[in-house]
C-alpha positions as CSV (number, residue, x, y, z in Angstrom):
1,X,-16.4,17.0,29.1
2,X,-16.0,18.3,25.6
3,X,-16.7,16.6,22.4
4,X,-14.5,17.7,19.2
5,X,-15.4,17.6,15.5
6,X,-14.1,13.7,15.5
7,X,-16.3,13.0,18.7
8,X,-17.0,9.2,19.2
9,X,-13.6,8.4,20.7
10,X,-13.8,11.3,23.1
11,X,-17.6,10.6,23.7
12,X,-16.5,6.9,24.8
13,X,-13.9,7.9,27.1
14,X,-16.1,10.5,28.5
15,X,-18.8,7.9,29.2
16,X,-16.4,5.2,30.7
17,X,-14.5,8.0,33.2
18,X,-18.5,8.3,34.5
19,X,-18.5,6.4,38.2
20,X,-21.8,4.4,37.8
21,X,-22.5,5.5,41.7
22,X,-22.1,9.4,40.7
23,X,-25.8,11.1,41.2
24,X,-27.2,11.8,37.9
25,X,-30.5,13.0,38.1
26,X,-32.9,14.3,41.3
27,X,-36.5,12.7,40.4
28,X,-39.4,14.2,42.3
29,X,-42.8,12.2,41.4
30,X,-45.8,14.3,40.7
31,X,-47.5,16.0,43.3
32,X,-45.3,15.4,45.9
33,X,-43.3,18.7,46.0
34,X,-39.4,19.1,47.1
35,X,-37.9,17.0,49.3
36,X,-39.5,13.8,48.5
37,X,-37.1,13.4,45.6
38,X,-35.2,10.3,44.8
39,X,-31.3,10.5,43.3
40,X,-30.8,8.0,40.7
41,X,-27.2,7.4,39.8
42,X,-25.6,7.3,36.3
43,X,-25.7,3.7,36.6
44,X,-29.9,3.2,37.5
45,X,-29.9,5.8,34.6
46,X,-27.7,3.3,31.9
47,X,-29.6,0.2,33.7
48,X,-33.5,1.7,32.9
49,X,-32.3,3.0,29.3
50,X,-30.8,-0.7,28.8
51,X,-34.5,-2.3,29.3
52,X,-35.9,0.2,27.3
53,X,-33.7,-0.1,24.7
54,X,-34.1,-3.7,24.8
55,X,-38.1,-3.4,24.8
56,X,-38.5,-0.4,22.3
57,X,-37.5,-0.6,18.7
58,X,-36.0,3.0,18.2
59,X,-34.2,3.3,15.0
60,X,-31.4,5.7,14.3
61,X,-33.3,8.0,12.1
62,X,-36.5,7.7,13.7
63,X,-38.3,11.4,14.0
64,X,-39.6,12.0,17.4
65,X,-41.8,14.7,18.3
66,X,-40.7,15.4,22.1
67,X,-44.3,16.8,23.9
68,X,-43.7,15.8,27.3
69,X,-41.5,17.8,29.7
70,X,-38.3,16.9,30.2
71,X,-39.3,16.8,34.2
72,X,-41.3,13.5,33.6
73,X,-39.3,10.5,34.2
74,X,-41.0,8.9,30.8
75,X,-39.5,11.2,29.1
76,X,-36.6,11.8,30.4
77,X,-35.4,8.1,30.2
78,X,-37.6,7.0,27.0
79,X,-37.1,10.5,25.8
80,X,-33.7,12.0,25.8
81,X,-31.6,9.6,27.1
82,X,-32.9,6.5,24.8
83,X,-32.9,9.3,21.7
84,X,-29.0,10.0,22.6
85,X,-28.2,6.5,23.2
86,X,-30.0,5.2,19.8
87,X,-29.6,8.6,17.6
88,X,-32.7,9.0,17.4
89,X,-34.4,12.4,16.2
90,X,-36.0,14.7,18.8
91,X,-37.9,17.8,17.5
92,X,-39.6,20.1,20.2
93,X,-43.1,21.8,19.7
94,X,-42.8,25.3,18.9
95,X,-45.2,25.6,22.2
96,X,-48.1,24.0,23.7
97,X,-50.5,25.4,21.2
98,X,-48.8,24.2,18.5
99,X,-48.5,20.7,19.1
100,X,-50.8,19.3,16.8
101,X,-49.4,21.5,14.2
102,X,-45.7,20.2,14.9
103,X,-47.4,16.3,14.7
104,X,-49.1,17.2,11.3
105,X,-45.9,18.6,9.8
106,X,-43.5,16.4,11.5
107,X,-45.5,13.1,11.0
108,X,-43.3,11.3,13.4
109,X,-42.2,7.8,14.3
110,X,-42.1,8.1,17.5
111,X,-44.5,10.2,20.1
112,X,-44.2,11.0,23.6
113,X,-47.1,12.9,25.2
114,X,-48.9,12.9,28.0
115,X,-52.7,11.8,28.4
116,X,-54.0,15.0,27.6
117,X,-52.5,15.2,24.3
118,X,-54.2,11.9,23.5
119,X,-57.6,13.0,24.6
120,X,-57.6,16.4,22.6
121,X,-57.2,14.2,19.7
122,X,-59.8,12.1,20.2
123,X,-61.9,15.2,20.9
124,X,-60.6,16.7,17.7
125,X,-61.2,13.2,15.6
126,X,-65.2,13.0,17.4
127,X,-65.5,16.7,16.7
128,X,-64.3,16.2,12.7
129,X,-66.5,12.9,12.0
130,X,-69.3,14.6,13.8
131,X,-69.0,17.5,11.0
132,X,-69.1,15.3,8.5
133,X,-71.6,15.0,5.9
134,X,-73.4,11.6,6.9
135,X,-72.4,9.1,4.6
136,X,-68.4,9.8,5.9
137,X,-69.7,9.5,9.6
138,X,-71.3,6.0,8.4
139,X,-67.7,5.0,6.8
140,X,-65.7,6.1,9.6
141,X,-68.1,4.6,12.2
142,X,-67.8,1.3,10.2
143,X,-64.0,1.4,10.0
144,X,-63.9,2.3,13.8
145,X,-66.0,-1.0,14.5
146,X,-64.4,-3.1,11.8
147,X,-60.5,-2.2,13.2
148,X,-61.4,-3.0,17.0
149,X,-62.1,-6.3,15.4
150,X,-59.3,-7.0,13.6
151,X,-58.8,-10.0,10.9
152,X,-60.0,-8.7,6.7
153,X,-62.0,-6.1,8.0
154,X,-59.7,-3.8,9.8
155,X,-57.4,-4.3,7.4
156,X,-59.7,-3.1,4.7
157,X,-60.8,-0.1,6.7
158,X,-57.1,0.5,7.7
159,X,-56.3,1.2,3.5
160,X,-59.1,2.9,2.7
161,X,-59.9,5.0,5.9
162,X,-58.1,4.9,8.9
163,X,-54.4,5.6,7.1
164,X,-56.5,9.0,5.5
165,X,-57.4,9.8,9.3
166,X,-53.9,9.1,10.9
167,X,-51.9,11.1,8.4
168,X,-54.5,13.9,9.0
169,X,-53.6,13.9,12.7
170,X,-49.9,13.4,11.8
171,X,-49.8,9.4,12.9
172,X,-49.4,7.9,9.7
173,X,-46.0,7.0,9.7
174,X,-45.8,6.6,13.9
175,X,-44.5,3.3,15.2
176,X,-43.9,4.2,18.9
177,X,-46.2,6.0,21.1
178,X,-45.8,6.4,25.3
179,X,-47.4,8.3,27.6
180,X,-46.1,9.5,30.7
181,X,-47.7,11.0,34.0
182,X,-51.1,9.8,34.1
183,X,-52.4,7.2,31.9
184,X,-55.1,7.2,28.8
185,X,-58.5,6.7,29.4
């Protein structure tokens, strides 16, 4: 179905002449290879981005940095059909060695990766504060300690440290963050 320039009327009618028992997308889990896939219809599709639509807070002109591939389930429902639904922002790396590039530039408010995107930054975060000269690595170590706690504290060491670190990494302004595939450690 084609869209014109004046779109929303002929989007609408093209969503409602959509059979909710009409196969929409062939799912194969991980490391099970072909033919252990599972159909899910147009209307498991519109049911699964309902919840998450009703559990996530995406905003209209949310920015979201798309790292996970469009073959994951996560992403596929939290990802491009919640972003469509909601109007959200996707942006794409540029490639898989650019990622934490695309997050610095992009600062997003939303970020879908998988596991091993969280762990290189926490590599990359140890690796920094180890670097650093040793009254920083006393600071950061302090703020680490004073956010798991929460209350004053973490507050204070959110303002005057974390923030610095996030918007280094390109988190600062990120509200949303999922993983798909397998989870953080």
């Amino acid at each position: 179905v084609f869209v014109d320039s004046g779109g929303s009327a002929d989007w609408a009618l093209a969503v409602r002449s959509i059979d909710v028992d009409q196969p929409a997308v062939v799912q194969f889990p991980r490391n099970e290879g072909f033919g252990m896939g599972r159909t899910l219809t147009h209307g498991d599709l519109m049911h699964m981005v309902g919840a998450a639509r009703a559990r996530l807070p995406i905003q209209p002109n949310d920015e979201r940095l798309a790292v996970l591939r469009l073959s994951d389930i996560t992403e596929r429902i939290w990802g491009l059909y919640l972003s469509l639904e909601t109007r959200c922002i996707s942006n794409y790396p540029e490639g898989p060695d650019t990622v934490i590039e695309n997050l610095q530039e992009l600062q997003p408010t939303i970020l879908g990766v998988d596991a091993a995107v969280w762990d290189h930054l926490q590599t990359l975060a140890a690796a920094r504060a180890k670097s650093a000269v040793a009254m920083q690595r006393l600071v950061y170590g302090w703020a680490l300690r004073a956010a798991r706690l929460g209350g004053p504290k973490g507050r204070l060491a959110d303002l005057f440290v974390l923030r610095a670190v996030r918007r280094e990494f390109g988190l600062n302004r990120l509200r949303l963050a999922y993983v798909g595939g397998a989870s953080v450690g």
